[in-house]
C-alpha positions as CSV (number, residue, x, y, z in Angstrom):
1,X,0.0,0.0,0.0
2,X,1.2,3.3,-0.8
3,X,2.7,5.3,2.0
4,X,2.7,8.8,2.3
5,X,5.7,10.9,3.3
6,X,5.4,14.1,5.4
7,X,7.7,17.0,7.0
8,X,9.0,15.6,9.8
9,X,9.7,18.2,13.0
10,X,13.5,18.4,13.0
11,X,13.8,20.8,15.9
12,X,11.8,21.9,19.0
13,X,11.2,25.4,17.1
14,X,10.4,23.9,13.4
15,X,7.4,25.1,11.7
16,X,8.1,24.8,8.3
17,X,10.6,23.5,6.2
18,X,12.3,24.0,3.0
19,X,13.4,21.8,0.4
20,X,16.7,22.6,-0.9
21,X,17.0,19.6,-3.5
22,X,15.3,16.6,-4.3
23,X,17.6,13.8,-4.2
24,X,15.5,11.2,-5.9
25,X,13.1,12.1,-9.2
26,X,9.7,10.4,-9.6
27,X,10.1,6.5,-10.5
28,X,13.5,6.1,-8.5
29,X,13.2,2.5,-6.2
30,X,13.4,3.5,-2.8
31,X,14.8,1.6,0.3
32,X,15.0,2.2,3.9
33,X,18.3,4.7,4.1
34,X,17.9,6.2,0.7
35,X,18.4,10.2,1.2
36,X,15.4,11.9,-0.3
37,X,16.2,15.1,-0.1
38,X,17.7,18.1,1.4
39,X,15.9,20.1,4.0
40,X,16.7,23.0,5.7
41,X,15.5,23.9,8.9
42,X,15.0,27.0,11.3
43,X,18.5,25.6,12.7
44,X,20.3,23.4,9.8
45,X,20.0,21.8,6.9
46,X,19.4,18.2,7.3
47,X,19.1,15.0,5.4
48,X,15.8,13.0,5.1
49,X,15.9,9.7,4.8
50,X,13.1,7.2,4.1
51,X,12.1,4.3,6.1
52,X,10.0,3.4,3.3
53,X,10.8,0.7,0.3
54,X,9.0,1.2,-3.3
55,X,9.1,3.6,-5.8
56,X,8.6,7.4,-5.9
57,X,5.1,7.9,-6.6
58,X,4.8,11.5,-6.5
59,X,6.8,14.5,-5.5
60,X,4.4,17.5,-3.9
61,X,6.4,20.4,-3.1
62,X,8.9,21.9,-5.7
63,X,12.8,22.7,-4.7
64,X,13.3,25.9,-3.2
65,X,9.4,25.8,-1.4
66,X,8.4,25.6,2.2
67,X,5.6,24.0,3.3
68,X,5.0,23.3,7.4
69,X,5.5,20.3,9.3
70,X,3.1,17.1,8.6
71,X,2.6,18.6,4.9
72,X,2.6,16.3,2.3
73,X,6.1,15.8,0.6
74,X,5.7,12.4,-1.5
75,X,4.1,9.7,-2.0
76,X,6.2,6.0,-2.0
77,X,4.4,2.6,-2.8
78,X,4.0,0.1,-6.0
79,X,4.6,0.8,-9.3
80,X,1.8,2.1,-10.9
81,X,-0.3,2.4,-7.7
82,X,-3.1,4.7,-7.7
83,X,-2.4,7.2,-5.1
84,X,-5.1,10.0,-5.5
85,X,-7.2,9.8,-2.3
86,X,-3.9,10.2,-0.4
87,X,-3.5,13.6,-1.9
88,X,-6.3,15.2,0.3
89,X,-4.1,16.9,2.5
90,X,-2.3,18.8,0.6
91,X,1.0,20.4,1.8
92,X,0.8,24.1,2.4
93,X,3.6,25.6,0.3
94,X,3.8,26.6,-3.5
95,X,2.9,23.9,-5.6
96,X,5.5,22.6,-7.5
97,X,5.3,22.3,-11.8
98,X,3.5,18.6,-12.9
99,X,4.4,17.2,-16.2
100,X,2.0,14.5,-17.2
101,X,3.2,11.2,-18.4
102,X,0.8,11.2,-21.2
103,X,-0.5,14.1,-23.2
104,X,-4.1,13.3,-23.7
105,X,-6.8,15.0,-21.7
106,X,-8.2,11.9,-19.8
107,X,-4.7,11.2,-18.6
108,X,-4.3,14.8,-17.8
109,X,-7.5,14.5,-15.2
110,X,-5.6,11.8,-13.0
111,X,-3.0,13.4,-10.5
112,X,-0.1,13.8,-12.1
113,X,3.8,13.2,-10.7
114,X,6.3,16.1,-10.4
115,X,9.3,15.7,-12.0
116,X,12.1,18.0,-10.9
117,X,15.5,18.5,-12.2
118,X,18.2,16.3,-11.9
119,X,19.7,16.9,-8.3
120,X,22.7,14.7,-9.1
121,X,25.4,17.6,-11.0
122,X,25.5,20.8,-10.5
123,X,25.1,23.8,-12.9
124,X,28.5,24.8,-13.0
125,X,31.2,22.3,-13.1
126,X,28.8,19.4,-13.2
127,X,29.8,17.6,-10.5
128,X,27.5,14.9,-8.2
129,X,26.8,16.0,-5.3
130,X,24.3,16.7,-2.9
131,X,23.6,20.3,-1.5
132,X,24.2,19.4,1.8
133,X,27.5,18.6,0.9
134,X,28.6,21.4,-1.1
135,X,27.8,23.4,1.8
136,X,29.6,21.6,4.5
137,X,32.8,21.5,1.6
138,X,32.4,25.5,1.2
139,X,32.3,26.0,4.9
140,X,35.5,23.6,5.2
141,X,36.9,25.2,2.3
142,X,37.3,21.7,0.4
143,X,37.7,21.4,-3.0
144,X,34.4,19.0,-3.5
145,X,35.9,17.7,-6.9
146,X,38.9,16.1,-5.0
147,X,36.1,13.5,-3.4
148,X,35.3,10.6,-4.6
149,X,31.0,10.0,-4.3
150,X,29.8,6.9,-2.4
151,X,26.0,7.7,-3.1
152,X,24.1,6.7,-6.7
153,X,26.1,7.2,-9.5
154,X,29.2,8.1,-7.4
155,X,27.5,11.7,-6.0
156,X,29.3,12.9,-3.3
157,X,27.0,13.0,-0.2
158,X,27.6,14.4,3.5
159,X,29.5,11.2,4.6
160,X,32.0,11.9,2.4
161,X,32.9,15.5,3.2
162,X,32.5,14.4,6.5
163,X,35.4,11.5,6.2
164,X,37.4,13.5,3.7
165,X,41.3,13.9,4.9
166,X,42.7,16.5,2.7
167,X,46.7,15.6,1.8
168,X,49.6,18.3,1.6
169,X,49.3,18.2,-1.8
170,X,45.7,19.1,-2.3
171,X,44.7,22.3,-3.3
172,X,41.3,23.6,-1.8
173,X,38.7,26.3,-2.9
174,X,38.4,29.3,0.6
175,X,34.7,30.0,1.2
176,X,33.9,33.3,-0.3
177,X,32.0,35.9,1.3
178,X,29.0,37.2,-1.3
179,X,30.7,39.8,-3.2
180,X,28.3,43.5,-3.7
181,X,28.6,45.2,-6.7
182,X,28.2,48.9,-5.7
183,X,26.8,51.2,-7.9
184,X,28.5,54.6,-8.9
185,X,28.4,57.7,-6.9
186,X,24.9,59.2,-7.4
187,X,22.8,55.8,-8.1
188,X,20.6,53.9,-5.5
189,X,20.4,50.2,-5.3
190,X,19.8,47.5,-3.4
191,X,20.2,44.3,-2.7
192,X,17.0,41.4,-0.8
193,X,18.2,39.1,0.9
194,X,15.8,35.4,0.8
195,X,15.2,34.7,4.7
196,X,16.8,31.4,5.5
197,X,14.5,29.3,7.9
198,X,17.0,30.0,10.7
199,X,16.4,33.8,10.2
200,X,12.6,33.5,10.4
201,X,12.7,31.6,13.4
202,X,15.0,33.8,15.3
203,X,12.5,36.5,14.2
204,X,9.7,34.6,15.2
205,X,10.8,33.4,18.5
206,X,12.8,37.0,19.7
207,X,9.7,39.4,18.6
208,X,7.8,37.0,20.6
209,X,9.9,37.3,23.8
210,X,10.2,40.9,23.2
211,X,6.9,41.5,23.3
212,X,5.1,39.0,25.5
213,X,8.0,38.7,28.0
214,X,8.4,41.9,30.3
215,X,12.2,42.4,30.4
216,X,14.3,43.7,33.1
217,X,18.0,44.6,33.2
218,X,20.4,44.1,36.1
219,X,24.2,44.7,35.2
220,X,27.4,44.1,37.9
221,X,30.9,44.3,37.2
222,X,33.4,42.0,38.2
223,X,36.9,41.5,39.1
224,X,38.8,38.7,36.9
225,X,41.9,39.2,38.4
226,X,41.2,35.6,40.3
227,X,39.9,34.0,37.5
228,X,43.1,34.9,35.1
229,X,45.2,33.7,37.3
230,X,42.9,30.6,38.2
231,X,42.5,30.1,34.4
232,X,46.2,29.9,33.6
233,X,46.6,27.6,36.6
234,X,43.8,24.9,34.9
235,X,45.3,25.5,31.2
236,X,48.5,23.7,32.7
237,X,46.8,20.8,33.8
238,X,43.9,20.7,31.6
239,X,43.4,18.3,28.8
240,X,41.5,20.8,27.3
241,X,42.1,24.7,26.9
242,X,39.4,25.7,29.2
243,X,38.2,29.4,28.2
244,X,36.8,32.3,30.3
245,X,33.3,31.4,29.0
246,X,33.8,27.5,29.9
247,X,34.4,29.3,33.4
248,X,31.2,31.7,32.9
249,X,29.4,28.2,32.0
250,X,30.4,26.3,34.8
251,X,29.9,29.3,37.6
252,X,26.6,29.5,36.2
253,X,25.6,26.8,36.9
254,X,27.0,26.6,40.4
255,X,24.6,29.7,41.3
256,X,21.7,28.7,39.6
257,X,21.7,25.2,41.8
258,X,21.9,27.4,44.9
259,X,19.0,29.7,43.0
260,X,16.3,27.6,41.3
261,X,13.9,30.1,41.0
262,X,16.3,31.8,38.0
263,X,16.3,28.1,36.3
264,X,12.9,28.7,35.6
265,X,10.2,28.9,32.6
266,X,6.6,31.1,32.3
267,X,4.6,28.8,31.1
268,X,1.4,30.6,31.3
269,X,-0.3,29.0,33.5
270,X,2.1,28.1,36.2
271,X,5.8,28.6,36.3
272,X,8.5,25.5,35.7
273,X,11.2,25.1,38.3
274,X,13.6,22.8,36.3
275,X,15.6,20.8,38.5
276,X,18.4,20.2,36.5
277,X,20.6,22.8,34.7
278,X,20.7,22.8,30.7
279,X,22.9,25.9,30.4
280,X,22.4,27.1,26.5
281,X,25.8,29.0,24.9
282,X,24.6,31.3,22.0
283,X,27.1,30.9,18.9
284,X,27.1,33.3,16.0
285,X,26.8,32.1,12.1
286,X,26.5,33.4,8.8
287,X,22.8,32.1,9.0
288,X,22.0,33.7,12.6
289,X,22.2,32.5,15.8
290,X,21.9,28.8,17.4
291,X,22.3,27.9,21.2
292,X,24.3,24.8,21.6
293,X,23.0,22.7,24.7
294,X,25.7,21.6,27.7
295,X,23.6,19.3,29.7
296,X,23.6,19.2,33.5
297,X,26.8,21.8,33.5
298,X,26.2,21.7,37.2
299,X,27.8,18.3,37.1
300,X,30.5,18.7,35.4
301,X,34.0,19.5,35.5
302,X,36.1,22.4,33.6
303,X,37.6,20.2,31.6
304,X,34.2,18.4,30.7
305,X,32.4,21.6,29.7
306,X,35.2,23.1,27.7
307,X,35.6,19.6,25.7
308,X,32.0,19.5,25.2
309,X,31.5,23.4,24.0
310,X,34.5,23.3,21.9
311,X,32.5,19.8,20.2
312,X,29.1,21.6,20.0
313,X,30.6,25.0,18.6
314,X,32.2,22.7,16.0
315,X,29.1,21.3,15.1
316,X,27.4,24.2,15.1
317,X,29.5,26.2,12.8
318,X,28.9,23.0,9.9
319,X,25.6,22.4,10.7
320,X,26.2,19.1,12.2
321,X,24.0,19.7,15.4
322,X,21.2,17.5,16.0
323,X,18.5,18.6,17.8
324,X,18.9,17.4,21.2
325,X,22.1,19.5,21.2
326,X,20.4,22.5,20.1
327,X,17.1,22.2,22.9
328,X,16.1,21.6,26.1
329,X,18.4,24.7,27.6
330,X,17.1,26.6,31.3
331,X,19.3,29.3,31.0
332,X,21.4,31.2,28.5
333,X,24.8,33.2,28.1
334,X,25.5,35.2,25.4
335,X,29.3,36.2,25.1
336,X,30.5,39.0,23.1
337,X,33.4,39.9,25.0
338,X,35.5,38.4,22.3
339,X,34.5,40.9,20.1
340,X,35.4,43.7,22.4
341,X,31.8,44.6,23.5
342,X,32.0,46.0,26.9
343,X,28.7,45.8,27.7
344,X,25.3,45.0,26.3
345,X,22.1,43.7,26.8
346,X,20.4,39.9,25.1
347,X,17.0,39.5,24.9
348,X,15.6,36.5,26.6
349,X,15.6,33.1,24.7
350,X,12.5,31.0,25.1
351,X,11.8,29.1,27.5
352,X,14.0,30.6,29.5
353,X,13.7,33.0,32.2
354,X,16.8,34.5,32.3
355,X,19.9,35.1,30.0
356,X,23.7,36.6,30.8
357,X,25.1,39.0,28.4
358,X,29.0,39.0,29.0
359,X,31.2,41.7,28.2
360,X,35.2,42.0,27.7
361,X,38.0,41.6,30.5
362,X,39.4,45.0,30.2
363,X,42.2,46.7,32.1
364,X,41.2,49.7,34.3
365,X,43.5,52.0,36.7
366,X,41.8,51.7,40.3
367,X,42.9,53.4,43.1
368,X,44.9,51.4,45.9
369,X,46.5,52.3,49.6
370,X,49.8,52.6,48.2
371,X,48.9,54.6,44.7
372,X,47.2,53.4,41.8
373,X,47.2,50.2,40.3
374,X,45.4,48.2,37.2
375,X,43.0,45.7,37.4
376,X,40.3,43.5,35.2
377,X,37.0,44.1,35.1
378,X,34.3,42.5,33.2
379,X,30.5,43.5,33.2
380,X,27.5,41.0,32.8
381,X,23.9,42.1,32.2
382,X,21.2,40.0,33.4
383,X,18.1,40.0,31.2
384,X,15.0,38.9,33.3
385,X,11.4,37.9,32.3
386,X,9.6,39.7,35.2
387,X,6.3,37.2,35.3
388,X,8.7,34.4,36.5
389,X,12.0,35.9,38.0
390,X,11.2,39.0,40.8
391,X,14.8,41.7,40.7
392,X,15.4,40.7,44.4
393,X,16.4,37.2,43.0
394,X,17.8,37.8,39.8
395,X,20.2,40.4,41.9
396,X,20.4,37.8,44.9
397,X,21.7,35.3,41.7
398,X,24.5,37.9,40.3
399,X,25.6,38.2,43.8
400,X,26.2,34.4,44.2
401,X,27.6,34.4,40.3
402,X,30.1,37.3,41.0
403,X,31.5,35.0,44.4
404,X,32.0,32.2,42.3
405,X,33.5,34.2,39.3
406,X,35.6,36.2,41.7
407,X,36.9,33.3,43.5
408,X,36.4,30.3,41.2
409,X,37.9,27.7,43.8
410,X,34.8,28.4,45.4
411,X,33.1,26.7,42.4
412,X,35.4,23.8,42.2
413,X,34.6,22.1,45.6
């Protein structure tokens, strides 16, 4: 019996999705593994495989359309299987060009399958290979014609980027940043930009927190004089180069277990004390912004955190996370210290209650009992969803943060 296939939900946040590129045309024999085609998601593109064995029936949503989870993507059964009454929920996207497999009208009448273009070589240098996978080679800056294909017809899929080992001898293509033609002086122009599905949900999900979340804004400074020194003192044991952020994580988390009532959701109706400690790390990409997930921080040691952020940032920036990396976070720290931001403030990232904006270590002249002297400072912002966290607590929390970030051997036993 024919079998229908619909967009599966490929993140906690996921809508809609968008088909990059159909893998398979209509007629192909599918088996359970086969990749059918590219999607990309609110947090990275992703490839869907079947579970189903038969041949391609029908194709219902063109490449380059959206169309929201549980729409109707294909159809997979026998050949020549009549698959018309499974067509009645159709998918919600633009409907993709049908060419009939027989010109008269009374063939015309029966549903009719879509046949896109060949997915299998590219437009330019006509090489196989997946979307997907010229993607993650662009982003590694691999020359995708140096890789031999292991799909159909020898197209080069994810795996193979993935398990590719360029030599010395190789020579490799750099990812290019879109180049802008400006116009000369005295002309207007522009340039629209297509919203990826990652930049809609950012919009979606931030306007919503904007709006329905009443923000507040508590800021401390602190000294990292301690937690230089304390820092340098780990990296020479360490397995792992432990960063100032894979400290922020870790204190974090130490002060939200001795404050629950920050590791907390609204959820309209009652509010969620989480008992353990997701703590969510917001990384920048060309595409927007994702929050890798380190799970039960609380529990874990320096040297596990920065091991496991250095992984997920990885992962991240080749959109390799899966999605129980990417969810299930109870609090959030933005960091844009590295890019010399003293101070700023994040708005709140569902379903969390709180998030940490952290600034740069900077070098200030303070007055001592002997003279002056210089120290380093760094400033965090707390932003607060009022309904759930009251400013006695979320201050009460900083306090307990700025011990452990002070004095981080505090946070350590």
């Amino acid at each position: 019996m024919a079998e229908v296939i619909r967009m599966p939900r490929l993140s906690d946040t996921m809508t809609e999705g968008k088909i990059v590129s159909w893998n398979k045309k209509v007629g192909d024999k599918i088996k359970p593994g086969d990749v059918l085609a590219d999607v990309e998601t609110d947090k990275a593109t992703m490839e869907l495989e079947s579970y189903n064995e038969g041949v391609l029936l029908h194709i219902g949503v063109a490449a380059g359309s959206a169309v929201q989870v549980e729409g109707i993507l294909a159809v997979i059964g026998k050949e020549g299987e009549d698959f018309a009454s499974l067509l009645t929920d159709a998918p919600k996207a633009a409907p993709a060009k049908e060419e009939s497999s027989a010109s008269t009208p009374a063939a015309s009448a029966a549903p009719t399958p879509i046949v896109p273009a060949e997915a299998n070589s590219s437009s330019d240098d006509r090489i196989k290979a997946s979307p997907l996978a010229k993607k993650i080679a662009a982003d590694k800056g691999i020359d995708i014609s140096k890789l031999s294909g292991s799909g159909d017809g020898g197209r080069v899929v994810k795996k193979d980027v993935d398990l590719y080992t360029p030599t010395a001898t190789s020579s490799t293509k750099a990812s290019t940043a879109p180049v802008i033609n400006f116009v000369a002086s005295g002309e207007e122009g522009h340039t629209d930009i297509e919203l990826t599905q990652m930049r809609k949900t950012i919009a979606r999900r931030l306007s919503e927190s904007m709006y329905n979340a009443p923000h507040f804004y508590l800021t401390m400074e602190m000294n990292m004089d301690n937690a230089i020194a304390a820092r340098n003192a780990i990296n020479e044991v360490s397995p792992v180069k432990v960063s100032f952020n894979d400290m922020i994580i870790k204190a974090c988390a130490a002060a939200l277990r001795q404050h629950p009532d920050v590791n907390s959701s609204w959820m309209n109706d009652f509010i969620r004390r989480n008992h353990h400690i997701h703590i969510g790390s917001a990384v920048a990409m060309p595409d927007g912004l994702i929050v890798p997930v380190i799970k039960f921080a609380d529990q874990k040691s320096l040297s596990q955190i920065a091991a496991e952020t250095k992984s997920l940032y990885t992962k991240a920036k080749e959109k390799k996370l899966q999605p129980a990396e990417f969810s299930g976070n109870t609090f959030t720290i933005s960091n844009l210290g590295m890019m010399d931001i003293e101070q700023f403030t994040a708005i709140i990232n569902p379903p969390d209650s709180c998030i940490l904006a952290v600034g740069m270590i900077k070098e200030v002249v303070v007055k001592k009992a002997n003279g002056f002297d210089v120290t380093n400072v760094m400033k965090v912002t707390l932003s607060s969803d009022h309904r759930s966290v009251d400013g006695a607590v979320a201050a009460s929390f900083l306090q307990t943060l700025k011990k452990f970030i002070e004095n981080p051997v505090t946070m350590l036993v």
